[in-house]
C-alpha positions, 0 to 999 in steps of 0.5 A: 775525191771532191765533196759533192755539193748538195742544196735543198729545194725550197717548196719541192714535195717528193713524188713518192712520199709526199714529204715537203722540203725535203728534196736535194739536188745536187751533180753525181758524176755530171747527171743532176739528181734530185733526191728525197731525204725522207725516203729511198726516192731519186731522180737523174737527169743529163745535162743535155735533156735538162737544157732542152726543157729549161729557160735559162732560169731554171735549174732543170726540169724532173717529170716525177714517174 
């Protein structure tokens, strides 16, 4: 089992707390997932939506709900 790699976002606020700095991003099983380390709040995206949406400098685009 790999260990999977997880960074912060430097400035993300969480959609659900507000909290600042405390988003993660990180693959889970292929999906990028976003995730707040504040509260119980995630986000998963495919790989191919996230192509779509972004410009090659971007990691991948989250619409908060």
């Amino acid at each position: 089992m790999s260990k999977i790699k997880k960074r912060f976002v430097a400035g993300a606020k969480c959609p659900k707390c507000g909290a600042q700095d405390s988003i993660l991003l990180f693959k889970l099983n292929g999906i990028e997932t976003v995730e707040c380390t504040d509260c119980d709040y995630t986000a998963q995206q495919v790989d191919e939506q996230a192509k779509q949406q972004s410009s090659g400098s971007l990691i991948g685009v989250f619409k908060p709900e």
